[in-house]
C-alpha positions as CSV (number, residue, x, y, z in Angstrom):
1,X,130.4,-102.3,-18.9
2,X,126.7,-100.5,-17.5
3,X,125.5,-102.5,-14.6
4,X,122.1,-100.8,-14.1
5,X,121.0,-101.3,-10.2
6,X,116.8,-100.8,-9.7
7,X,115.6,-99.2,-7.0
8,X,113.8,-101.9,-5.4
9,X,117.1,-104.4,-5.7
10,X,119.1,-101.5,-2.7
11,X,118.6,-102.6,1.0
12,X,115.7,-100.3,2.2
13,X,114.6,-99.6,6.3
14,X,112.1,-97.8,7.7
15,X,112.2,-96.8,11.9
16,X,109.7,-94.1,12.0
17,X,111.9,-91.3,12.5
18,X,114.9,-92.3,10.2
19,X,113.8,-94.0,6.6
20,X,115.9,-94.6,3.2
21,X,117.9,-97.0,1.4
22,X,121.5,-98.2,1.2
23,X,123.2,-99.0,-1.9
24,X,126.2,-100.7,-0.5
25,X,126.9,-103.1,2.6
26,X,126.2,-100.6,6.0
27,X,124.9,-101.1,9.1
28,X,122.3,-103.7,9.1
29,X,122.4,-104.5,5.7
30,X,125.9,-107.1,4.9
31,X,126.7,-108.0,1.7
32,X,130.1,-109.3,1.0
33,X,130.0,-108.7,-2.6
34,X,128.4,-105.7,-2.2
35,X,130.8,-103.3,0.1
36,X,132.6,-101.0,-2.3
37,X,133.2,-99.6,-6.2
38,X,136.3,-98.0,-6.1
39,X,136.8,-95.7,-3.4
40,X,133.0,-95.4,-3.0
41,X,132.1,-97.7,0.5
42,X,128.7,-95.9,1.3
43,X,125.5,-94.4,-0.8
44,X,122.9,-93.9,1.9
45,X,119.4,-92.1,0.9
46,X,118.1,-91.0,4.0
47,X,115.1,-89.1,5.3
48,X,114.9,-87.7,8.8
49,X,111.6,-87.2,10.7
50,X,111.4,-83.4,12.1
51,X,113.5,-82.8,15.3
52,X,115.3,-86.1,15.0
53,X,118.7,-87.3,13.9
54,X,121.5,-88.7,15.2
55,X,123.7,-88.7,17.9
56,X,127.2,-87.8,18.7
57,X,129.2,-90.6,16.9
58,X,133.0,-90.9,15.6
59,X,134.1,-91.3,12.1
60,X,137.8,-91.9,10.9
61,X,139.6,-92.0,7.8
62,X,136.6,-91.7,6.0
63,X,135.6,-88.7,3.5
64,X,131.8,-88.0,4.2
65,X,130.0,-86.0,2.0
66,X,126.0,-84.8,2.7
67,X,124.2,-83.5,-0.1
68,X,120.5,-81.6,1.5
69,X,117.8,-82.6,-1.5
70,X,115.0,-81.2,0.8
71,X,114.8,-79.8,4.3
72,X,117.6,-78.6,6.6
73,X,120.5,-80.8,7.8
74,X,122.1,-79.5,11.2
75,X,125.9,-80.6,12.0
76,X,127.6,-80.2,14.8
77,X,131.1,-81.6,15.6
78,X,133.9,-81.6,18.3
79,X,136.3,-79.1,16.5
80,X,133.8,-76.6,17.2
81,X,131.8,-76.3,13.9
82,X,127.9,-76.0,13.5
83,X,126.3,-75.3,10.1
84,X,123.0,-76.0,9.2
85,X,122.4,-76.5,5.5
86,X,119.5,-77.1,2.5
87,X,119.1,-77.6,-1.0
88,X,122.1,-76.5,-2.8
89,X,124.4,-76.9,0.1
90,X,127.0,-79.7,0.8
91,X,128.5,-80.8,3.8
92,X,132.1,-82.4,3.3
93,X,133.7,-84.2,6.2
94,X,136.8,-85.3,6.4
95,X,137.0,-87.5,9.6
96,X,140.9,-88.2,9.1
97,X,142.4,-89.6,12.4
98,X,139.7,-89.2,14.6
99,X,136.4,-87.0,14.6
100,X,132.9,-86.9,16.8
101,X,130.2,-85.5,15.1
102,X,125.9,-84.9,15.6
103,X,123.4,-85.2,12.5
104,X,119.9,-83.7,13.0
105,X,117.2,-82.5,11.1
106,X,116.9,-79.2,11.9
107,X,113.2,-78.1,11.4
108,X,110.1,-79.5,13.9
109,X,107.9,-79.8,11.0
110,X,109.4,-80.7,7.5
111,X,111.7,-84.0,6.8
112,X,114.9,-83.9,5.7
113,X,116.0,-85.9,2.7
114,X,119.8,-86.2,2.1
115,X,122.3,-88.5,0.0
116,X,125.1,-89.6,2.3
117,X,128.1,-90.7,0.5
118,X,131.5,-92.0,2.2
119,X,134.8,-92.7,0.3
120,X,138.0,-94.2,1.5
121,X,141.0,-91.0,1.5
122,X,144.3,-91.4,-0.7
123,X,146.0,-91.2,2.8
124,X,145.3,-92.3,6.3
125,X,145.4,-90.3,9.2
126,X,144.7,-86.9,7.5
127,X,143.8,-83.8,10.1
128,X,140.1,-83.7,10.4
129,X,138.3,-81.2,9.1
130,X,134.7,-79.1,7.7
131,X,133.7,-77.8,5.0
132,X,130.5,-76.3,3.7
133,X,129.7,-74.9,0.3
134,X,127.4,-74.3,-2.2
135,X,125.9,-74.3,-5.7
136,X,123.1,-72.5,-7.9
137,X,120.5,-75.1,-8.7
138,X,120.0,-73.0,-11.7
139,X,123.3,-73.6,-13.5
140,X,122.4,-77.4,-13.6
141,X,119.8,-77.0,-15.9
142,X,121.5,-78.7,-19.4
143,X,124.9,-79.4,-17.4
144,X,126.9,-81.1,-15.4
145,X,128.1,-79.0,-12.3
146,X,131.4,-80.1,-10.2
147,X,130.1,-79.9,-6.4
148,X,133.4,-82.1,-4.9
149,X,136.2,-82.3,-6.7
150,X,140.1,-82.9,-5.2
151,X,141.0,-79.3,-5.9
152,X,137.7,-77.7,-4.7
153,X,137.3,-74.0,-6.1
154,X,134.4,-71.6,-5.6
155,X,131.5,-73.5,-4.7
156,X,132.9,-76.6,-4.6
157,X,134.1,-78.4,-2.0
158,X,137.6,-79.9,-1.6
159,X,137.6,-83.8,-1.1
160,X,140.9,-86.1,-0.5
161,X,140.4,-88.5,-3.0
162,X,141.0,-88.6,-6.7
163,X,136.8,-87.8,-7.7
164,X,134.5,-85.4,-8.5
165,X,130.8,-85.4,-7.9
166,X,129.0,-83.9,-10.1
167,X,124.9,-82.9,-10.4
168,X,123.1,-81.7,-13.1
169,X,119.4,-81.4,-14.7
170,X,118.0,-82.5,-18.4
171,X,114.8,-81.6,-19.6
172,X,113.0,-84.3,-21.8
173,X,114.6,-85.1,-24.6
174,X,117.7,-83.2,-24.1
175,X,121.0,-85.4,-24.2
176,X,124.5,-84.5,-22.9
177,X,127.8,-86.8,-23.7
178,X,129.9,-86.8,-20.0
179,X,133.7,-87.9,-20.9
180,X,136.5,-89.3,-18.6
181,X,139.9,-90.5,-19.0
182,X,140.5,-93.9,-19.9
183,X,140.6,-96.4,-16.7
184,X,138.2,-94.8,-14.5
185,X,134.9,-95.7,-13.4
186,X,131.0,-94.0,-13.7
187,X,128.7,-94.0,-10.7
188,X,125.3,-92.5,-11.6
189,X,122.2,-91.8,-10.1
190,X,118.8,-90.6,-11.0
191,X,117.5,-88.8,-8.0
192,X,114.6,-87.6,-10.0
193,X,112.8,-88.6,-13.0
194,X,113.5,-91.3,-15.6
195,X,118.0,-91.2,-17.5
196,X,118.6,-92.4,-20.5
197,X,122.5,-93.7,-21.0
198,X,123.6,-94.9,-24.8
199,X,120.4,-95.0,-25.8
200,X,120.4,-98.7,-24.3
201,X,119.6,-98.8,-20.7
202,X,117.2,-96.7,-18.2
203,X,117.9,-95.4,-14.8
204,X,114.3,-94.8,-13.5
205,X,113.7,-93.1,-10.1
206,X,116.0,-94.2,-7.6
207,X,117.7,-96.6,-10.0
208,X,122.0,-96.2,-10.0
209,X,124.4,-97.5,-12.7
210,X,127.9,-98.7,-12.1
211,X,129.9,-98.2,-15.3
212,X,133.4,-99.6,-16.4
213,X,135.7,-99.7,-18.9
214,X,134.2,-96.8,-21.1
215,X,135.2,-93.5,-21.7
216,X,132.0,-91.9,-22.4
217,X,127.9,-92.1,-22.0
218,X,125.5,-90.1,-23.6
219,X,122.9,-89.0,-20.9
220,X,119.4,-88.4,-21.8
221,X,115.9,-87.0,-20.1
222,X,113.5,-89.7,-21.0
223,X,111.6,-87.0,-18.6
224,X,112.8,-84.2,-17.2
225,X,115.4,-85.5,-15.0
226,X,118.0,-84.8,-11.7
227,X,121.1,-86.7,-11.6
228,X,124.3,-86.9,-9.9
229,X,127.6,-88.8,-11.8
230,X,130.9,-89.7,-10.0
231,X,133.6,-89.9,-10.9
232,X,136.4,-92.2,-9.9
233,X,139.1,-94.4,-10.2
């Protein structure tokens, strides 16, 4: 099952310094039938005016990961860590029994654009903790590149949570066949441009898929196109 999701049909804001649009149930935005797909409970498209952000604020057993499309994203937390990061970093949280933390565009003159995306842990009550990594744009060109996975690695972030995130890059025309084990689920995104899936449906800009009960897709660039798939259970 593909349940395609247009753009226009996620809950979108706009307060001057902090724009995007939320693809699940957060904040302002309640929808009962609308808070979760598997362990996925947030998919927030933000952009940040320059020199804004926002303020100290606790998190708990929540896994939080920021992925910079544009700009530079500042964090700052109580255990002590500060990292400011751009395209081709990620920022993975895991706010575990407690955690305080800051968000703030770093720059005075550029926005910031970031997907934030929270999942519920395998286990409550975890340590908190901070991780930063990072990835070569280039090696998503015609692929699918892990960024968060539950084992991490080099360049890729360690999550707790049975998932991977992955990004990746097709130029028009180009097709690529992503595979999972039976049971699990699909979330995919088209951050840029216009992806194909089966040859049936069309994620333009912005648009998200939720996909079930099928054990492959075939992706491809009706344009040339930026993506992100999750994986999950």
């Amino acid at each position: 099952m593909i349940n395609v999701i247009p753009s226009d049909a996620r809950s979108s804001f706009d307060r001057g310094w902090l724009r995007g649009s939320h693809s699940f149930s957060f904040g302002e935005y309640q929808d009962s039938e609308n808070t979760a797909f598997g362990p996925m409970r947030v998919a927030n498209d933000d952009v940040i005016a320059p020199g804004r952000g926002f303020g100290a604020h606790p998190h708990s057993d929540m896994e939080i990961v920021s992925i910079v499309l544009n700009g530079k994203l500042r964090h700052e937390d109580n255990l002590g860590n500060v990292a400011v990061t751009g395209f081709g970093g990620i920022q993975r949280m895991s706010a575990g029994s407690g955690m305080i933390h800051t968000e703030h565009n770093a720059s005075d003159t550029e926005e910031v654009r970031l997907l934030q995306l929270w999942f519920m842990p395998q286990t409550k009550g975890l340590e908190p903790s901070y991780e930063t990594t990072s990835f070569d744009p280039a090696a998503l060109a015609g692929a699918l590149v892990p960024i968060v996975s539950p084992d991490g690695g080099p360049r890729v972030a360690t999550i707790h949570q049975d998932m991977t995130i992955y990004l990746g890059r097709l130029a028009k025309d180009e097709t690529l066949t992503f595979n999972q084990d039976a049971g699990r689920r699909m979330y995919i995104f088209s951050i840029e441009g216009k992806l194909g899936l089966d040859g049936e449906y069309l994620l333009n800009e912005g648009d998200t898929a939720r996909v079930e009960q099928r054990d492959s897709i075939e992706l491809q660039g009706n344009e040339d196109t930026f993506y992100m798939i999750i994986d999950l259970p």
